[in-house]
C-alpha positions as a Python dict, from the first residue, in 0.01 Angstrom:
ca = {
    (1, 'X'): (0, 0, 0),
    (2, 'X'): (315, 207, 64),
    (3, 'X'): (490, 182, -259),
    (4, 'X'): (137, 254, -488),
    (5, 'X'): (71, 542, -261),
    (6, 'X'): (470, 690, -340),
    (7, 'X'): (389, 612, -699),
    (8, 'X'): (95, 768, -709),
    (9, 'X'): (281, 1032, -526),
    (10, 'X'): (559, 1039, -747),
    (11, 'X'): (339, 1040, -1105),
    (12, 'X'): (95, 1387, -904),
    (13, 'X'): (397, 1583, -849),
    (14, 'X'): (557, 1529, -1194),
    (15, 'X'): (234, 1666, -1320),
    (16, 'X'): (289, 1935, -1059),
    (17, 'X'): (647, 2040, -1173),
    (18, 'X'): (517, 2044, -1515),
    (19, 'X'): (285, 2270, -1429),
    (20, 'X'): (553, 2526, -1274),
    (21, 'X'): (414, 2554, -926),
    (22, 'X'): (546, 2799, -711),
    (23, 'X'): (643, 2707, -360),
    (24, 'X'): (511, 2944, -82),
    (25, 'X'): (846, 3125, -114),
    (26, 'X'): (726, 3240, -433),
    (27, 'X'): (1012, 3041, -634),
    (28, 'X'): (1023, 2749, -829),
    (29, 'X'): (1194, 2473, -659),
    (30, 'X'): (1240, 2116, -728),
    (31, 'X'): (1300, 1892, -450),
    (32, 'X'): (1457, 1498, -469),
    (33, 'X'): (1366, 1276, -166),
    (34, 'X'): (1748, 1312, -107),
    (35, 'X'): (1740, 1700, -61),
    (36, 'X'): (1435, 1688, 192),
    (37, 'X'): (1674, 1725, 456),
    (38, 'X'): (1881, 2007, 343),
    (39, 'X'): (1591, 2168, 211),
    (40, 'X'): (1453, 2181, 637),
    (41, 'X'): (1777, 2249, 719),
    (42, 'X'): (1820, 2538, 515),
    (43, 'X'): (1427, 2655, 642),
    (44, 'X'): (1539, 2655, 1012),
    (45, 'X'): (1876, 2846, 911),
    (46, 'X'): (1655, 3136, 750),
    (47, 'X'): (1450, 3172, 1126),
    (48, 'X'): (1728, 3132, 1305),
    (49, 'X'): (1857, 3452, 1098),
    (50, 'X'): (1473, 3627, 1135),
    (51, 'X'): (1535, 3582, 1581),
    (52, 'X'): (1929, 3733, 1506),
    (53, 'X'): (1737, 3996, 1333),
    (54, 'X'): (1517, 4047, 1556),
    (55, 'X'): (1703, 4058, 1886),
    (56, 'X'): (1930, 4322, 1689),
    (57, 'X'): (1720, 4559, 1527),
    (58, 'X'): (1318, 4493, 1661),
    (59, 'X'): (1008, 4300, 1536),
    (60, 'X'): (894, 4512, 1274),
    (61, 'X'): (1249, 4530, 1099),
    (62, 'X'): (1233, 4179, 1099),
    (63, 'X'): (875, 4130, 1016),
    (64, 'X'): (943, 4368, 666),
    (65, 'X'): (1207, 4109, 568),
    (66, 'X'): (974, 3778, 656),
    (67, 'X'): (716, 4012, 521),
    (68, 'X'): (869, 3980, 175),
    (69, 'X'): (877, 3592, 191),
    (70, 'X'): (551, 3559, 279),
    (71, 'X'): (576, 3491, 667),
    (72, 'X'): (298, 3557, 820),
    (73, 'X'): (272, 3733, 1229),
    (74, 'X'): (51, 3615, 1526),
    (75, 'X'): (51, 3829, 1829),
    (76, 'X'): (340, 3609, 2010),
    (77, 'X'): (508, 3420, 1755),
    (78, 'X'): (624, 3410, 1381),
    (79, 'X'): (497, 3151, 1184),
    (80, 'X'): (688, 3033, 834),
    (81, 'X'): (614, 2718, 602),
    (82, 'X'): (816, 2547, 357),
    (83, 'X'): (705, 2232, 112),
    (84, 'X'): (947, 1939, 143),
    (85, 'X'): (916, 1563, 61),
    (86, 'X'): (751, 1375, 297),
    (87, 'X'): (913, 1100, 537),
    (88, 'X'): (808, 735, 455),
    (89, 'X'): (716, 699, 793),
    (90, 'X'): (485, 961, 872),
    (91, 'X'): (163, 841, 855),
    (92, 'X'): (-23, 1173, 881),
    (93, 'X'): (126, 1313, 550),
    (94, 'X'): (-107, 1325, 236),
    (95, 'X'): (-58, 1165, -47),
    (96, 'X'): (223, 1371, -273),
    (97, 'X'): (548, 1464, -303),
    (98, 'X'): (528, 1810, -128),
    (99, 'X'): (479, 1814, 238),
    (100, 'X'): (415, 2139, 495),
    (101, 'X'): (649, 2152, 796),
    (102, 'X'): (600, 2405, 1090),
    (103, 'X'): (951, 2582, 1163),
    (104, 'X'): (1031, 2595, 1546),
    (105, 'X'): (807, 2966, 1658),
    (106, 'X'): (1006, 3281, 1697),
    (107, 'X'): (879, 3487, 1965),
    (108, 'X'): (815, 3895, 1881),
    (109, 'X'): (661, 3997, 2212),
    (110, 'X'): (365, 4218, 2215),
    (111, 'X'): (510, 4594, 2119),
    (112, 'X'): (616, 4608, 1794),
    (113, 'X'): (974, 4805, 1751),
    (114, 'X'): (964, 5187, 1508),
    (115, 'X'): (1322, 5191, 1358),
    (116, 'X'): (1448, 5532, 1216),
    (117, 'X'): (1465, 5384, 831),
    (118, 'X'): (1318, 5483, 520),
    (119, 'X'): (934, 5429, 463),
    (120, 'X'): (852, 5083, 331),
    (121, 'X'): (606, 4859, 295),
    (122, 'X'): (573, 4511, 370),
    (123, 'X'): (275, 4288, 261),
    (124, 'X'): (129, 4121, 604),
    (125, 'X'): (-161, 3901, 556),
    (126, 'X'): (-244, 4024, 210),
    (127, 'X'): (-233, 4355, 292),
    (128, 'X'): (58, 4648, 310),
    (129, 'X'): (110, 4856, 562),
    (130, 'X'): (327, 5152, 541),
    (131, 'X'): (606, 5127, 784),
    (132, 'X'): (711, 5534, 820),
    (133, 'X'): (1050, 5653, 928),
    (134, 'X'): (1128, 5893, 1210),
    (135, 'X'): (1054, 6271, 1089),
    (136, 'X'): (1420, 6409, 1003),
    (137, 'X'): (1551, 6774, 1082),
    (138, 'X'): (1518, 7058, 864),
    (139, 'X'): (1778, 7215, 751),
    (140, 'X'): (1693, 7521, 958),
    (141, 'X'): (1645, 7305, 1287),
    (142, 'X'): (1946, 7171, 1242),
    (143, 'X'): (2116, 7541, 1194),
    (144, 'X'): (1924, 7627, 1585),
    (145, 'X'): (2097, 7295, 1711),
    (146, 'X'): (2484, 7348, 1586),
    (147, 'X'): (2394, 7738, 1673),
    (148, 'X'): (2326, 7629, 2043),
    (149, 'X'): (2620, 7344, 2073),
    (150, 'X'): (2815, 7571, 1955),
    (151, 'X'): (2729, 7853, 2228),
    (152, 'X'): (2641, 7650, 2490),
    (153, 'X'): (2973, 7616, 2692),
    (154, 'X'): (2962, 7983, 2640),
    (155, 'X'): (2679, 8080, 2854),
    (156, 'X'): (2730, 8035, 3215),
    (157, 'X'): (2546, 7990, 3494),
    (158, 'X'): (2605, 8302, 3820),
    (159, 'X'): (2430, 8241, 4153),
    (160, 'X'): (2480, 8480, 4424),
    (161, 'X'): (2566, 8319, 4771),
    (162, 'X'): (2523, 8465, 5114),
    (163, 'X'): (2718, 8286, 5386),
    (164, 'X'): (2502, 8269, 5696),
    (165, 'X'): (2598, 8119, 6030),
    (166, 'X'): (2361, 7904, 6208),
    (167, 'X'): (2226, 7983, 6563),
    (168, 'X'): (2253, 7719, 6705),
    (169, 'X'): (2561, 7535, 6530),
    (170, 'X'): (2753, 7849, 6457),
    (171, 'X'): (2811, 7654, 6112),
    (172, 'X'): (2883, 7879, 5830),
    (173, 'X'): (2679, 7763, 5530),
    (174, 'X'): (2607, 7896, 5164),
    (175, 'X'): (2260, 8022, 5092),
    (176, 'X'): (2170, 8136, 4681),
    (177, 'X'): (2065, 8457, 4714),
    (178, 'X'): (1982, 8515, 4363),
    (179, 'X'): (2090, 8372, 4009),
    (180, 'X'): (2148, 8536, 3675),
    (181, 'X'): (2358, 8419, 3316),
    (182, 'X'): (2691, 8562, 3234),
    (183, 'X'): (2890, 8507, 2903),
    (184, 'X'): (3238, 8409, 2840),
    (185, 'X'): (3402, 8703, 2695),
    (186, 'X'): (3799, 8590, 2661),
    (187, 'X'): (4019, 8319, 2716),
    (188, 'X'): (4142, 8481, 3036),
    (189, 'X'): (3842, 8400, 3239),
    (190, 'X'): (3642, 8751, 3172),
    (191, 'X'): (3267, 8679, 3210),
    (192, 'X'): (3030, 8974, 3159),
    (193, 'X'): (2675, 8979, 3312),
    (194, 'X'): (2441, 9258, 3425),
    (195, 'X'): (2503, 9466, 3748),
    (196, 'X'): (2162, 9405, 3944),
    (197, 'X'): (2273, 9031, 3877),
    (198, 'X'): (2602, 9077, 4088),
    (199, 'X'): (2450, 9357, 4276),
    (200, 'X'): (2511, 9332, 4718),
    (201, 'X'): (2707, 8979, 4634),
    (202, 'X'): (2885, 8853, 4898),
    (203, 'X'): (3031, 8541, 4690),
    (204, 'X'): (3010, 8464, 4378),
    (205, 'X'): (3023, 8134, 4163),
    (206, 'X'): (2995, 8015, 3848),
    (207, 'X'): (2898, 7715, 3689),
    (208, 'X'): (2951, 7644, 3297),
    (209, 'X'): (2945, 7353, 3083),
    (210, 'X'): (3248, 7195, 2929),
    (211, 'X'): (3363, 7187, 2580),
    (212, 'X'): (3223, 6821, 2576),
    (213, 'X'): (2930, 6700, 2792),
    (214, 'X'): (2648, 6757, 2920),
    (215, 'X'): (2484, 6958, 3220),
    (216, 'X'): (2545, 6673, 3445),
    (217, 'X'): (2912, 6749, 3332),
    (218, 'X'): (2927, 7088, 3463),
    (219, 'X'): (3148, 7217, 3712),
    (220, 'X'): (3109, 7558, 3955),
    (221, 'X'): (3404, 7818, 4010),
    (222, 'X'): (3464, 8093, 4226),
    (223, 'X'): (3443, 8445, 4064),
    (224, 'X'): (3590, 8774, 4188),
    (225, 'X'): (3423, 9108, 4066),
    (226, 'X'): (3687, 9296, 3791),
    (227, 'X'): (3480, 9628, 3809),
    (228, 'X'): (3132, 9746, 3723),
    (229, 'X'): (2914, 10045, 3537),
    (230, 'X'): (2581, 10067, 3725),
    (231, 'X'): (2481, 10314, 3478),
    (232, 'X'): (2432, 10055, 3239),
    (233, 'X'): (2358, 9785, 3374),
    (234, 'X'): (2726, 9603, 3311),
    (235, 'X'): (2959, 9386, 3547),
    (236, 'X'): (3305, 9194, 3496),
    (237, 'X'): (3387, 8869, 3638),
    (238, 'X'): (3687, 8688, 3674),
    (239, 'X'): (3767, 8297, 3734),
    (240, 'X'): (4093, 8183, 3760),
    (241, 'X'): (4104, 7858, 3816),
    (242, 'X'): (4309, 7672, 3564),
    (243, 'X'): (4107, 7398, 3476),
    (244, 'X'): (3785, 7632, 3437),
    (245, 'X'): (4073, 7835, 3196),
    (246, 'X'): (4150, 7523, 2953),
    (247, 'X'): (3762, 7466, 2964),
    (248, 'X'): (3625, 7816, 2874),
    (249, 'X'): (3519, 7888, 2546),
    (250, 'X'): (3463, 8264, 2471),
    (251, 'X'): (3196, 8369, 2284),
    (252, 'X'): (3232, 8524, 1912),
    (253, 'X'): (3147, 8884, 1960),
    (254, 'X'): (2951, 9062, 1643),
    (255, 'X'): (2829, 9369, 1571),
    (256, 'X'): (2511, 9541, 1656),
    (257, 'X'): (2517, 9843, 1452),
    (258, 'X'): (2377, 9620, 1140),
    (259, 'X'): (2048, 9444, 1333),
    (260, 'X'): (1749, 9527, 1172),
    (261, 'X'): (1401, 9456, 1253),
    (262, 'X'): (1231, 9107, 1169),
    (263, 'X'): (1603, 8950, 1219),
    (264, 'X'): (1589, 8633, 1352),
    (265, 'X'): (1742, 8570, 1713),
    (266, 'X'): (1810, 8364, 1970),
    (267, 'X'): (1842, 8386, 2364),
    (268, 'X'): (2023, 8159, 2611),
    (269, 'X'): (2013, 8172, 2981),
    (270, 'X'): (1896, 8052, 3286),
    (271, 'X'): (1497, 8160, 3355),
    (272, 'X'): (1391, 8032, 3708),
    (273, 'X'): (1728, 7848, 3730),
    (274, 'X'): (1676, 7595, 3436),
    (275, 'X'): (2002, 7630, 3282),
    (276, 'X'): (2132, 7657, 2948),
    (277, 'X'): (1759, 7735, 2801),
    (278, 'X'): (1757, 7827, 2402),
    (279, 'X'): (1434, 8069, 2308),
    (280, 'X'): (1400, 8243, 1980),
    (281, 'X'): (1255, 8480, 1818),
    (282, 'X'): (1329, 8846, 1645),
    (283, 'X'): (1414, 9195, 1650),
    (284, 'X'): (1102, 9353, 1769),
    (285, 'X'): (1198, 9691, 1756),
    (286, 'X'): (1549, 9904, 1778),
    (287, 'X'): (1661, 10269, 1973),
    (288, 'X'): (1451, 10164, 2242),
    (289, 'X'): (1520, 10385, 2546),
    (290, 'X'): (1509, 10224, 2945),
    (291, 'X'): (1632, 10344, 3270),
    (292, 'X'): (1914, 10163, 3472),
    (293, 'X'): (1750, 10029, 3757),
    (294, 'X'): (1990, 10117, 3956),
    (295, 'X'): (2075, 10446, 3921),
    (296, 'X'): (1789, 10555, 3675),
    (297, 'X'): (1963, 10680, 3384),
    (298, 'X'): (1848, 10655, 3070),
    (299, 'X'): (1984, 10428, 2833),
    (300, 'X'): (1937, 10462, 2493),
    (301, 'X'): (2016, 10194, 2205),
    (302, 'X'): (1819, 9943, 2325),
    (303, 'X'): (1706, 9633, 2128),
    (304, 'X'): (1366, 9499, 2169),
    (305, 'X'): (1299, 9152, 2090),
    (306, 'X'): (1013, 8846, 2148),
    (307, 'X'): (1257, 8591, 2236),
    (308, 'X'): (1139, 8489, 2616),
    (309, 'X'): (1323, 8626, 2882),
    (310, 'X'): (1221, 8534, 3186),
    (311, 'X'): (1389, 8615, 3571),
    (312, 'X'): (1736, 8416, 3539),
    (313, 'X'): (1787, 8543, 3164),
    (314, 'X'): (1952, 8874, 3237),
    (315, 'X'): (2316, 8898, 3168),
    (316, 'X'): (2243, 8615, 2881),
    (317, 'X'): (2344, 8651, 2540),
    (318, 'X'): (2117, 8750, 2231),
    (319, 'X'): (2241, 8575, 1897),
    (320, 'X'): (2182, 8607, 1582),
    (321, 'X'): (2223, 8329, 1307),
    (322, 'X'): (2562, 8329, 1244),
    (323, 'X'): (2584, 8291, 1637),
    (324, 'X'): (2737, 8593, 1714),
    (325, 'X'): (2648, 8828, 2021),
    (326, 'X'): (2469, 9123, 1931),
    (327, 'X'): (2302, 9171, 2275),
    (328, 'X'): (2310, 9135, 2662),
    (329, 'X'): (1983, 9029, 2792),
    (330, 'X'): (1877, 9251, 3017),
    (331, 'X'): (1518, 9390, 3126),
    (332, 'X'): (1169, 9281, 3036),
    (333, 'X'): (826, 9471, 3007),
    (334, 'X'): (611, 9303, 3203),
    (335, 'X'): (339, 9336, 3514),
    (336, 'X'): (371, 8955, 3643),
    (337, 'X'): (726, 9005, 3631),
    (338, 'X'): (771, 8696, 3354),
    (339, 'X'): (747, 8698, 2924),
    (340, 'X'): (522, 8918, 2767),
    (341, 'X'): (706, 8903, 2458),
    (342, 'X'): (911, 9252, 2543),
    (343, 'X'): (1220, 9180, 2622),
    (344, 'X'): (1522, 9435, 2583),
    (345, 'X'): (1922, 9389, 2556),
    (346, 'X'): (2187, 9639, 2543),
    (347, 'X'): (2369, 9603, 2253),
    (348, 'X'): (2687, 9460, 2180),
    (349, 'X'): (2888, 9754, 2047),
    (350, 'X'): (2745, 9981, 2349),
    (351, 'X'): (2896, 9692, 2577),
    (352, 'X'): (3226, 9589, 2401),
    (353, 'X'): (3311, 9963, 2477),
    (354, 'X'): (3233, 9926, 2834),
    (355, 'X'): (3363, 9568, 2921),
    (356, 'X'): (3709, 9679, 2733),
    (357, 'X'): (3732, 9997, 2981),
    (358, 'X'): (3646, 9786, 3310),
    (359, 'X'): (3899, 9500, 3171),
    (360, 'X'): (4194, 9768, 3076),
    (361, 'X'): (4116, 10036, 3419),
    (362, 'X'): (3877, 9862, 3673),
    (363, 'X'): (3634, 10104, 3579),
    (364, 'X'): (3451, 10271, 3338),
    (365, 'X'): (3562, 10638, 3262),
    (366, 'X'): (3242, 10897, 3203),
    (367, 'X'): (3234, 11243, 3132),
    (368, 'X'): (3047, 11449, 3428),
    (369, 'X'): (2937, 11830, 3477),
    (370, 'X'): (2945, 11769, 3833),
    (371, 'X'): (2601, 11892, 3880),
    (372, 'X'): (2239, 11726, 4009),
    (373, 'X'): (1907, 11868, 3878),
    (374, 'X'): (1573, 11848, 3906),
    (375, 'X'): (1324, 11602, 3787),
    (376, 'X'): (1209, 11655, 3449),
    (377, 'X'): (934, 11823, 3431),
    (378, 'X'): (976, 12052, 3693),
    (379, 'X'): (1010, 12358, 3415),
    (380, 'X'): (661, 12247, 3284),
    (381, 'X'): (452, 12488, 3456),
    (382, 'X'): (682, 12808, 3375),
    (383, 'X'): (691, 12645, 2995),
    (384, 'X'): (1043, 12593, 2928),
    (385, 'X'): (1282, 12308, 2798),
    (386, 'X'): (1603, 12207, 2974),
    (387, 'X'): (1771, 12056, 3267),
    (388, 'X'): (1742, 12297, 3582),
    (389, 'X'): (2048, 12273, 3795),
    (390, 'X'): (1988, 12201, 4178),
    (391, 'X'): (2336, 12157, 4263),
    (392, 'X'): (2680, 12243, 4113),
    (393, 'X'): (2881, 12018, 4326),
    (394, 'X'): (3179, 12238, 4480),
    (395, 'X'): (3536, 12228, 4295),
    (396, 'X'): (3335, 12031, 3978),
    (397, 'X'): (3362, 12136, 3631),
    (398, 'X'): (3013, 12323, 3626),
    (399, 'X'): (3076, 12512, 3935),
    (400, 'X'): (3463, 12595, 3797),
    (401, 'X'): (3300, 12716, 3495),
    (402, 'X'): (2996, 12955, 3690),
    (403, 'X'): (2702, 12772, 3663),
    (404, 'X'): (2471, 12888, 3929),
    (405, 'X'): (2285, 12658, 4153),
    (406, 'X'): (1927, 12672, 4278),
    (407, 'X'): (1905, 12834, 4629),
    (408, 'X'): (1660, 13004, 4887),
    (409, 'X'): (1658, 13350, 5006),
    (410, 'X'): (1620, 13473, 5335),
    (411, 'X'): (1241, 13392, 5355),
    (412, 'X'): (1264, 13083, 5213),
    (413, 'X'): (1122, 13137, 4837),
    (414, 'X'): (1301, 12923, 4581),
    (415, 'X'): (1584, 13089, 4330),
    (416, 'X'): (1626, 12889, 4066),
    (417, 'X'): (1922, 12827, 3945),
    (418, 'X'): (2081, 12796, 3603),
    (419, 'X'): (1868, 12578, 3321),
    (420, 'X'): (2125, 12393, 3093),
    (421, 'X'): (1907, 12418, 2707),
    (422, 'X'): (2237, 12379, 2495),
    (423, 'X'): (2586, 12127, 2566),
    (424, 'X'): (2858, 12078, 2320),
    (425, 'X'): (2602, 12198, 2022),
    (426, 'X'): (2375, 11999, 2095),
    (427, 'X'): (1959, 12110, 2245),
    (428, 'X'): (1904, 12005, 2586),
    (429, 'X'): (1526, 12009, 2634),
    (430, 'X'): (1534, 11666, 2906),
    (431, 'X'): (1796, 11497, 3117),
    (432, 'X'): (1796, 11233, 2886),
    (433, 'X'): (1947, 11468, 2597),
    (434, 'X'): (2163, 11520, 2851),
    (435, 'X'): (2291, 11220, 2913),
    (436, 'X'): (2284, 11081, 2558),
    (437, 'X'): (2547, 11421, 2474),
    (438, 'X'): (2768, 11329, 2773),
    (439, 'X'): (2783, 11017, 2655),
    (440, 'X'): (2944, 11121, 2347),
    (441, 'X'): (3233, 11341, 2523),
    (442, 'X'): (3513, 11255, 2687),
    (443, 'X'): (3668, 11328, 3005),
    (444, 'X'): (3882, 11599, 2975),
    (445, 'X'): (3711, 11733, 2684),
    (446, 'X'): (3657, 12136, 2722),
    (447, 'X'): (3294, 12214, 2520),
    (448, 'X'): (3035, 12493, 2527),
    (449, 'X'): (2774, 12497, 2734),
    (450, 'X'): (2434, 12760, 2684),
    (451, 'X'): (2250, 12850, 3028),
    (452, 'X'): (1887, 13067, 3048),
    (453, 'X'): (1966, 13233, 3352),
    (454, 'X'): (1610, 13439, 3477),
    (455, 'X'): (1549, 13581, 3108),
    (456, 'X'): (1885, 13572, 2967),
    (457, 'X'): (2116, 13321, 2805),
    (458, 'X'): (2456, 13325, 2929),
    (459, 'X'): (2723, 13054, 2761),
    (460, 'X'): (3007, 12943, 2966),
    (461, 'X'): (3302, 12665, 2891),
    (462, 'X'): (3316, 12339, 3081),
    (463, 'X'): (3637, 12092, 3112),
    (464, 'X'): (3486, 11739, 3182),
    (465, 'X'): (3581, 11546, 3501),
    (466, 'X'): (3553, 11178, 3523),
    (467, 'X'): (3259, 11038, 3690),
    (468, 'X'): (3546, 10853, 3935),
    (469, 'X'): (3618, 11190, 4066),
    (470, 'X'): (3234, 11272, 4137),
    (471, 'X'): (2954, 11080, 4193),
    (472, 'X'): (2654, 11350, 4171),
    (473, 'X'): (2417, 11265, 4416),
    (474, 'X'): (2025, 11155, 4322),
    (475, 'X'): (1786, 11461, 4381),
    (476, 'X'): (1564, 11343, 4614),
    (477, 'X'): (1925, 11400, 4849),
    (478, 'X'): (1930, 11727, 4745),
    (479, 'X'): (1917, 12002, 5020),
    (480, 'X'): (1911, 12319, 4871),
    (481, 'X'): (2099, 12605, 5103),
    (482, 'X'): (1922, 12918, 5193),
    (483, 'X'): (2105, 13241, 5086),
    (484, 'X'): (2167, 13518, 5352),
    (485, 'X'): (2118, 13797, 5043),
    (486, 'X'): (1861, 13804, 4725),
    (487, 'X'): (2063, 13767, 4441),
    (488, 'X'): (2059, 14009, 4164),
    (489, 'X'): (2008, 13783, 3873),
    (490, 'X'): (1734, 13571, 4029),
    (491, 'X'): (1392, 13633, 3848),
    (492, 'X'): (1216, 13622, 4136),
}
């Protein structure tokens, strides 16, 4: 019964070859009885390569190859057939030539595996599914990330610590007492950040991030003040610490004189002590015009931009594309006291200016009259422009020169003193014209200077002092003397 049933057998899968049909491989194969064992062998080879594949690079990559030879998935296993000749002694086989043998199951496990490869598709129980690659950068996201690697390790990290002892212990331990962003400015350990950042410190340290790493990489340094302008709003700081010098990475300084509005730029700094944090956005607006907040003059030159700046940012750098500084985050408009899309930096060519003096003398040298005056405004009600002068500070340039300050008489009635309307060629109508001509002197420098005095101008010349040599007081300090005689030239 055996040997009819191979002949029959035999005679059904000539007729079959004849026919050319295809395995489930999808390729013509002929098999003899004495290939049925390579032809298994070579079956189990091909999953044993599908689990390699899998282990190594997920179920779906492997699935898309099996996919192609017709394997078919299950939710725990993979499942492939193959048509060999079937054993004499297995009773279960049909009749014919061909036989279907189960290959030992490949586990997949339930999640299937998303590679980052090019979209495919892969037939999977007659139908294709679309198998889509992970979205790639474009070109301008990847400009943002090599602009931040690249400035990163420039950008550092300033807290502000108070050393308090403890009651009890008499232990002498660091408390932060505030935190702002600095910027490396030289290889010689310069860092530059805003004045109410370093303002009151008692110790100061900085923490940057190497040239490679990450922020679990970075390391803290000491810091020791270099000098200061509270005017505008600009401190130096110092580390010398050797390692922190090899590690440093200044940061390429550009010009702000070309920004226009609608540039593209980019912020990085430390809001609410999240460090290193990129923001972007443009040039809102340029010649914007704020007060220092810590002496309340007026500085002019501002950029406005809608990057986020947040508390933390100030002393930060603003970027633009070719990641070059153009700006030193430094004030935002805002009543919660976080972003409202306002931010403002002082720009770079105002501050190279600045640092360079501090760096080179400790200090910044100013041009001063040596005078205070009064709020402006206070010549609204008699309807004239100009600074009035409250005080020509003794032995300073304006009272060298004759410029009369404002006094009492003997009852006690105001006499006003001189009202600055002209400096150097230039109309005075506010102290803010004032300060924007001083700022374009030098110290030394001997220039005109047109008072109103009552009803008539007078002009007088005025050698500049440094502002070292005289710090004007603020005019709410102001006491104005009373004067033992009327003078002649009062209008009163």
């Amino acid at each position: 019964r055996r040997a009819r049933a191979r002949a029959a057998t035999r005679a059904r899968n000539r007729a079959t070859r004849d026919d050319g049909a295809d395995d489930v491989f999808g390729a013509e194969e002929r098999f003899d009885d004495d290939d049925a064992r390579g032809t298994i062998g070579r079956a189990v080879a091909r999953v044993a390569a599908c689990a390699v594949t899998l282990n190594a690079l997920g179920a779906d990559a492997a699935l898309m190859e099996g996919a192609e030879v017709g394997w078919t998935r299950t939710r725990t296993t993979a499942t492939t057939t193959t048509t060999n000749d079937a054993r004499d002694d297995d009773a279960s086989a049909p009749e014919g030539r061909y036989r279907t043998y189960i290959a030992p199951d490949v586990p997949l496990g339930d999640a299937a595996v998303r590679l980052p490869m090019p979209a495919r598709e892969a037939k999977r129980d007659g139908a294709y599914k679309t198998v889509q690659a992970t979205q790639r950068l474009t070109d301008g996201e990847r400009e943002t990330v090599r602009l931040f690697n690249n400035a990163k390790a420039s950008v550092v990290y300033i807290t502000n610590v108070a050393v308090r002892r403890d009651a009890f212990t008499l232990d002498l331990t660091e408390q932060p007492q505030g935190a702002g962003s600095g910027i490396v400015w030289d290889d010689k350990g310069h860092i530059v950040t805003n004045y109410h950042v370093i303002d009151k410190a008692n110790q100061l340290k900085v923490s940057f991030l190497p040239n490679k790493g990450g922020v679990q990489n970075q390391k803290t340094y000491d810091a020791a003040i270099v000098g200061f302008d509270d005017d505008k709003d600009i401190a130096v700081l110092q580390v010398n610490d050797p390692e922190a010098l090899r590690e440093m990475k200044p940061l390429v300084i550009g010009t702000s004189g070309d920004s226009m509005v609608g540039q593209r730029v980019f912020a990085i700094g430390n809001p609410f002590g999240l460090d290193h944090t990129l923001t972007t956005g443009i040039i809102s607006g340029l010649g914007r015009e704020i007060q220092s907040g810590n002496t309340g003059r007026p500085i002019d030159g501002i950029i406005q931009t809608d990057a986020a700046i947040n508390p933390g940012n100030s002393g930060g750098p603003l970027l633009n594309s070719s990641g070059q500084l153009i700006g030193i985050n430094t004030a935002i408009y805002s009543a919660s006291g976080t972003s409202s899309g306002v931010g403002f930096a002082l720009p770079s060519d105002m501050v190279s200016g600045i640092v360079d003096q501090i760096i080179r003398y400790g200090r910044v040298t100013r041009p001063i009259l040596g005078v205070s005056f009064a709020p402006d405004g206070a010549l609204d009600q008699l309807g004239l422009g100009g600074v009035l002068v409250l005080d020509a500070r003794a032995g300073g340039p304006a009272a060298r020169a004759g410029v009369r300050s404002t006094t009492r008489d003997e009852s006690g009635r105001l006499i006003l003193g001189d009202i600055i309307i002209e400096l150097a060629g230039e109309q005075i109508q506010d102290s803010s014209d004032l300060y924007r001509t001083l700022d374009k002197l030098s110290v030394g420098e001997t220039v005109d200077v047109t008072l109103l005095r009552g009803v008539d101008k007078v002009s007088a010349r005025v050698t500049l002092d440094d502002v070292k040599d005289m710090k004007p007081p603020t005019a709410s300090t102001i006491v104005i003397p009373m004067r033992t005689k009327k003078s002649p030239n009062s209008p009163y």
